[in-house]
C-alpha positions as CSV (number, residue, x, y, z in Angstrom):
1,X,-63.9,-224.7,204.3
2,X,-63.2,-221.9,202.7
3,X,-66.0,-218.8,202.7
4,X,-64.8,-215.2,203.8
5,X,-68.2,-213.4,203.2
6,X,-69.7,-212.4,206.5
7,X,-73.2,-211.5,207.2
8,X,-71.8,-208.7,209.7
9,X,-74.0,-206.6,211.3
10,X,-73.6,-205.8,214.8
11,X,-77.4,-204.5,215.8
12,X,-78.8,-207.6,214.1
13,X,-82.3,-208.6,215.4
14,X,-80.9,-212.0,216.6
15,X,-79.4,-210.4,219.9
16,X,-80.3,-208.9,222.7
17,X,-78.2,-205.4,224.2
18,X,-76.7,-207.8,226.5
19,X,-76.0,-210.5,224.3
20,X,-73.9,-208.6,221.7
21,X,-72.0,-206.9,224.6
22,X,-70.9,-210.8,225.9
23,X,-70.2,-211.5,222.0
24,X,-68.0,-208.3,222.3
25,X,-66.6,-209.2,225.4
26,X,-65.4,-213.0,224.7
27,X,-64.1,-212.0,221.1
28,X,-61.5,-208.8,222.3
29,X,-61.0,-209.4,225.9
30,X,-58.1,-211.8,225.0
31,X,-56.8,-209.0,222.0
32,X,-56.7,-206.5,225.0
33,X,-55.2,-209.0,227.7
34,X,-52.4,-209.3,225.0
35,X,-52.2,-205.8,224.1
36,X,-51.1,-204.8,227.7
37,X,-48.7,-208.0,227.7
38,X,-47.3,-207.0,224.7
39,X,-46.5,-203.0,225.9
40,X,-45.8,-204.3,229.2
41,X,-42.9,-206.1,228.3
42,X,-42.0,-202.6,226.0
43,X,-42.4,-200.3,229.9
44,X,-38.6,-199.7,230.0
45,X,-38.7,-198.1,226.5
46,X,-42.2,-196.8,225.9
47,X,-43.2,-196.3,222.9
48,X,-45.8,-193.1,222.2
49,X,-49.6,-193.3,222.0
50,X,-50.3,-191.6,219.6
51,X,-48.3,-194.8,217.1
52,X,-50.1,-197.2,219.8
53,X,-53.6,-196.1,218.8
54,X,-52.2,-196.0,215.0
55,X,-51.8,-199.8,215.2
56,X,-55.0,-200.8,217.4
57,X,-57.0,-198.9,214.6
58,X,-55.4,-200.5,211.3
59,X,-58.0,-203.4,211.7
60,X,-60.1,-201.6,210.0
61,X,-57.9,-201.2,207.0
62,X,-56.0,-204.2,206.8
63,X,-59.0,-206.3,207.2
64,X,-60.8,-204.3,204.8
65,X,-58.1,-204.1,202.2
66,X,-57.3,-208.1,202.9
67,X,-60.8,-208.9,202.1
68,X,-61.6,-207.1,199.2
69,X,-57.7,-208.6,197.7
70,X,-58.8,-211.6,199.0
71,X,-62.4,-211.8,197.1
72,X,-60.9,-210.6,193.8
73,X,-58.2,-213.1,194.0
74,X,-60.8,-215.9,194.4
75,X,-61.8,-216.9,190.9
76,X,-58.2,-217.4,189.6
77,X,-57.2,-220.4,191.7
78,X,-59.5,-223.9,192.0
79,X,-56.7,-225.6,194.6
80,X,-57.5,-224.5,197.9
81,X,-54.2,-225.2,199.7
82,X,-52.8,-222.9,197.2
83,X,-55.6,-220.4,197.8
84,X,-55.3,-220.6,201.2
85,X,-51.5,-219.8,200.7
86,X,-52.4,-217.1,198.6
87,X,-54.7,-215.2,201.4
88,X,-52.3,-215.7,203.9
89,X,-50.0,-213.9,202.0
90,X,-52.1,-211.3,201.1
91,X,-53.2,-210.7,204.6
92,X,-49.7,-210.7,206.0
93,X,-48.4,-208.2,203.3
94,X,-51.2,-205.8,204.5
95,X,-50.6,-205.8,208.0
96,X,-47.2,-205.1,206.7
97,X,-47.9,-202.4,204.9
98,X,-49.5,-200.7,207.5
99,X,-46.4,-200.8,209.7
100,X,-44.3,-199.6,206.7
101,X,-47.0,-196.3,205.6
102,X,-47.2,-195.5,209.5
103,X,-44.5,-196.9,211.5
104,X,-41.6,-197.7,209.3
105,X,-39.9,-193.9,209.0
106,X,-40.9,-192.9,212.2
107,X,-38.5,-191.2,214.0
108,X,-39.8,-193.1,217.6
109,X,-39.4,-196.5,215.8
110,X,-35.4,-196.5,217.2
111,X,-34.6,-200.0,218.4
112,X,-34.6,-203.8,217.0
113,X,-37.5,-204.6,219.8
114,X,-40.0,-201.9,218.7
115,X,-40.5,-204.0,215.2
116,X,-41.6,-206.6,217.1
117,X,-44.4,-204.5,219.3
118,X,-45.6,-202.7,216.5
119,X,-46.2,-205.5,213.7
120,X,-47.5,-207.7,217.0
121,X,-49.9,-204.5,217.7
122,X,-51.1,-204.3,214.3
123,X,-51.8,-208.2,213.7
124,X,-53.7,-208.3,217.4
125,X,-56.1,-205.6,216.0
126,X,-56.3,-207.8,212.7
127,X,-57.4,-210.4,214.8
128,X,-59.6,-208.5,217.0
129,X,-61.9,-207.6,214.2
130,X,-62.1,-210.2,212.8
131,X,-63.0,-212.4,216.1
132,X,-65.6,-209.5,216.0
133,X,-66.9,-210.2,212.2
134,X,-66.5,-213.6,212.5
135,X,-68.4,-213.7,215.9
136,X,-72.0,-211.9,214.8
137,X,-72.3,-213.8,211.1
138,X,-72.9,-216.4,212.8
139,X,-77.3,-216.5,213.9
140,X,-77.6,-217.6,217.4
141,X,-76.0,-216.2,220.8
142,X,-74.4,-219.6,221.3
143,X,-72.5,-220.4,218.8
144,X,-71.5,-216.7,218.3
145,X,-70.1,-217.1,221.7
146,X,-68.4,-220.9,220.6
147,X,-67.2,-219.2,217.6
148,X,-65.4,-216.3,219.8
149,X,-63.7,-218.5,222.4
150,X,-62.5,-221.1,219.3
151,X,-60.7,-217.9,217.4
152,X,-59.4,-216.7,221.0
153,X,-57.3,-220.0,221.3
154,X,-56.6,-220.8,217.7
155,X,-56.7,-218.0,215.2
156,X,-55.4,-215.1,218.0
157,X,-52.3,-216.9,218.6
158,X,-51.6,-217.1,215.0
159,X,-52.0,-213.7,213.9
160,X,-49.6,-213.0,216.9
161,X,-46.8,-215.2,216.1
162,X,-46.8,-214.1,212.4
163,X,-47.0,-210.4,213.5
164,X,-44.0,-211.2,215.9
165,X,-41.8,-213.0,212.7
166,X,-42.6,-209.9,210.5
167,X,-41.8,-207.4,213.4
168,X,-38.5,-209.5,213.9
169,X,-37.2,-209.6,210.5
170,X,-38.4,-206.1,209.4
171,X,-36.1,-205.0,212.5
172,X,-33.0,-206.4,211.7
173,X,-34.0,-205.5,208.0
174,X,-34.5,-202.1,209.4
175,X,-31.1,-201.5,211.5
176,X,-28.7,-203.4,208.6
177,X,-25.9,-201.7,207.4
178,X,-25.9,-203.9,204.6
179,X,-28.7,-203.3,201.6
180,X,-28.4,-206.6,200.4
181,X,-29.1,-208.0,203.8
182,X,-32.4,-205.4,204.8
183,X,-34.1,-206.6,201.4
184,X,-33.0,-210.2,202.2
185,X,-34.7,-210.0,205.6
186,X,-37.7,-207.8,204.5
187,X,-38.5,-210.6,201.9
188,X,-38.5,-213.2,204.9
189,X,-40.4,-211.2,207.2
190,X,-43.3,-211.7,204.7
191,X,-42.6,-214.9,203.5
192,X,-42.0,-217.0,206.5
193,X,-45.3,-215.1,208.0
194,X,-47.3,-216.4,204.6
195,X,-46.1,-220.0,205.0
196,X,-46.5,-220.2,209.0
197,X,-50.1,-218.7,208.4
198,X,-50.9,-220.4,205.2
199,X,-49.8,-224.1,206.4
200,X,-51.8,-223.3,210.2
201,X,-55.5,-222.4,208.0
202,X,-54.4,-225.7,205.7
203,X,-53.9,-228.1,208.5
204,X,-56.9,-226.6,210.9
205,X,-58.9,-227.3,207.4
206,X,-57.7,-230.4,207.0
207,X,-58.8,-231.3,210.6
208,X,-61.8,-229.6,210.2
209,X,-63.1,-231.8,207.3
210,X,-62.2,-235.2,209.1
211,X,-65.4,-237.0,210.1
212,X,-65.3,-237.6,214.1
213,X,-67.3,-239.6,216.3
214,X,-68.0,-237.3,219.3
215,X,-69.2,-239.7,221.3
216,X,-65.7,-241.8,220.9
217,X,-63.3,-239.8,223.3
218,X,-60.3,-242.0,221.7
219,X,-61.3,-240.6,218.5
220,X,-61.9,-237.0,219.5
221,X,-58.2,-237.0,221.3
222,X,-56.3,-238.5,218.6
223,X,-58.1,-236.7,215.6
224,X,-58.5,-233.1,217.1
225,X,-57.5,-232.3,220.5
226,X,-54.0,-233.8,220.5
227,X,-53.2,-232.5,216.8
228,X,-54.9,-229.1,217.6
229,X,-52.9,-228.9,221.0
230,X,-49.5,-230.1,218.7
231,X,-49.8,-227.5,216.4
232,X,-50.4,-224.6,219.4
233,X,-47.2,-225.7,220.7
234,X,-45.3,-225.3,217.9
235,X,-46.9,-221.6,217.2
236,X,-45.6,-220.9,221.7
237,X,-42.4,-221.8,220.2
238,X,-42.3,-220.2,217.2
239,X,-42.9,-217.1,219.3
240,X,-40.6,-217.4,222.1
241,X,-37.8,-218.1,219.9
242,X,-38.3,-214.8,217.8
243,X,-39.1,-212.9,220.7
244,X,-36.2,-213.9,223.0
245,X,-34.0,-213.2,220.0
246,X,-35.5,-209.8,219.6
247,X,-34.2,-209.2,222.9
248,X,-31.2,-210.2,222.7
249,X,-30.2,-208.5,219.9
250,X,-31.7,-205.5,221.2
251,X,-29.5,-205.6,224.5
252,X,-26.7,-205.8,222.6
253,X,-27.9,-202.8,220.2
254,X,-28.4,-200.8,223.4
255,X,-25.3,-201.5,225.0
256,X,-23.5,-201.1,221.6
257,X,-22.0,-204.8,222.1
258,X,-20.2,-206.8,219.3
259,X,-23.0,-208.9,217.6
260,X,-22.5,-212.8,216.7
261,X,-21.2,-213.5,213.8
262,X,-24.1,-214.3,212.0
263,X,-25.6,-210.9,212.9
264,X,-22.5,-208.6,212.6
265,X,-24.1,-206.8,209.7
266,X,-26.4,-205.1,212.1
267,X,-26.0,-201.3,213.3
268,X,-25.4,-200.9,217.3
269,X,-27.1,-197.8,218.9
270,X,-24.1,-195.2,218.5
271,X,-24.1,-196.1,214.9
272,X,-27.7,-195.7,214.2
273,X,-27.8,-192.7,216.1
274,X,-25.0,-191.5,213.3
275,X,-26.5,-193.5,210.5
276,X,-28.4,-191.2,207.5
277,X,-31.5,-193.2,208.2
278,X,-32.0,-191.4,211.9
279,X,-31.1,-188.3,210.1
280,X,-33.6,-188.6,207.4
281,X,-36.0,-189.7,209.9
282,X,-35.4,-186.7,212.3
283,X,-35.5,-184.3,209.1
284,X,-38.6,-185.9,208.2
285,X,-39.9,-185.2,211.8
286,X,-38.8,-181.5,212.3
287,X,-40.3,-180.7,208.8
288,X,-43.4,-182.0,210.0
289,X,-43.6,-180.1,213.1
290,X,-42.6,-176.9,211.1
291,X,-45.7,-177.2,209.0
292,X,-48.2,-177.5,211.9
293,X,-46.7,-174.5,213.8
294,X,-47.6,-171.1,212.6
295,X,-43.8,-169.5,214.1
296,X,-40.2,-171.1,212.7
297,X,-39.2,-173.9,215.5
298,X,-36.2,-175.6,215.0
299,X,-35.3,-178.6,216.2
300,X,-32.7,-180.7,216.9
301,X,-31.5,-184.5,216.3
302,X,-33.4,-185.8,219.7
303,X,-36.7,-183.6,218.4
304,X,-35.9,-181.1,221.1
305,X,-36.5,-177.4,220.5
306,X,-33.3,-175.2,219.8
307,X,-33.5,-171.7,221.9
């Protein structure tokens, strides 16, 4: 089950103009669908293009740097379920590091919710390309197009829920006041991502090598769809409970309520606003902008030109 060399080559003489445009179509139409879901539900606090198109793009570099760890790793472990494991890991701590070299210090990255949009940015384009590069190694039209419409429903969802635990846990990592506490939760952002991911490719393996009788419906239901449709559930839930939590904690951030108890450690709005991390991302900002304008501009702590 487990092969991640592709025979990828987008003008390959097995399609047609047309053909590789429907390829194209069934294996990102879903990644774009949830794209605009996912900065829809950001409208009231926008975040700016120019990070947007940042995390559509680091596909290329998360899948490229995933698969080349991925490929050296390969000789040093015979299990696959620890393998598998292994990759997981290894693709989830790249998507990770994207958002930390790009997103991380950014001085626009200024609430608990934005974690959330950017890491679930940055794992759709993950799984864009790699519906794409999945998509044309395969040699026929149809089962590029079976292949596409699988990974829409299965491995999309996936990518999305881990990218929403990592955004989720980096956050509250992020807007701690307690050190202890933002390593605690940046090791768990990557952890619980590896083990959700790792145990979905196990179990979609271990379904994938049972021997079925098509032609028995009863066997079909109980031995795919039902399991397959079992473990989708659990991945919606997985995702609503991180993503209505996000928001809560972020309304109370806002409105610079008390937190629970169990989250009391985090900063509220006022306080980050105060805290030496804004201040060392605005610094970080301003000395930016002085380096690309040829005149002496200062700015001040919301980015806006002094007079």
């Amino acid at each position: 089950m487990i092969n991640i060399s592709f025979n990828f080559d987008l003008f390959n003489n097995y399609y047609y103009f047309y053909e590789r445009l429907i390829v194209l179509l069934v294996s990102l139409v879903p990644t774009l669908f949830l794209v605009g879901f996912v900065l829809y539900t950001d409208r009231k606090s926008k975040e700016p293009l120019k990070n947007i198109i940042i995390c559509l793009l680091s596909g290329i570099l998360t899948v490229a740097l995933a698969g080349y760890l991925e490929q050296l790793i390969m000789p040093y472990f015979s299990n696959n379920v620890i393998l598998t494991y292994v990759w997981a890991f290894i693709e989830e701590i790249s998507k990770m590091a994207i958002f930390f070299l790009f997103i991380f210090d950014n001085k626009h990255y200024d609430d608990i919710y934005d974690g959330v949009v950017y890491m679930t940015l940055i794992a759709l384009s993950f799984a864009g390309l790699e519906n794409i590069m999945y998509a044309f190694s395969e040699s026929t039209i149809s089962n590029s197009i079976s292949l596409a419409l699988m990974r829409d429903f299965t491995t999309m969802p996936l990518h999305v829920v881990c990218g929403i635990v990592i955004g989720f846990f980096v956050s509250i990592g992020n807007f701690s006041k307690d050190k202890n506490k933002k390593y605690i939760n940046f090791i768990l952002a990557i952890l619980l991502a590896s083990i959700i991911h790792g145990t979905y490719n196990n179990l979609m393996a271990l379904l994938g090598g049972l021997k079925i009788n098509y032609a028995n419906t009863l066997q079909v239901l109980l031995l795919e769809a039902i399991p397959l449709i079992m473990i989708m559930v659990i991945l919606f839930i997985i995702a609503i409970k991180f993503s209505n939590k996000a928001v809560f904690l972020n309304k109370t951030y806002m409105k610079n309520e008390k937190y629970e108890q169990k989250y009391n450690y985090l900063m509220t709005y006022d306080e980050y606003v105060e805290s030496n991390v804004r201040k060392q991302r605005i610094m970080m900002y301003n000395k930016t902008k002085l380096n690309k304008d040829d005149d002496i501009t200062f700015y001040n702590l919301n980015g806006r030109k002094e007079e």
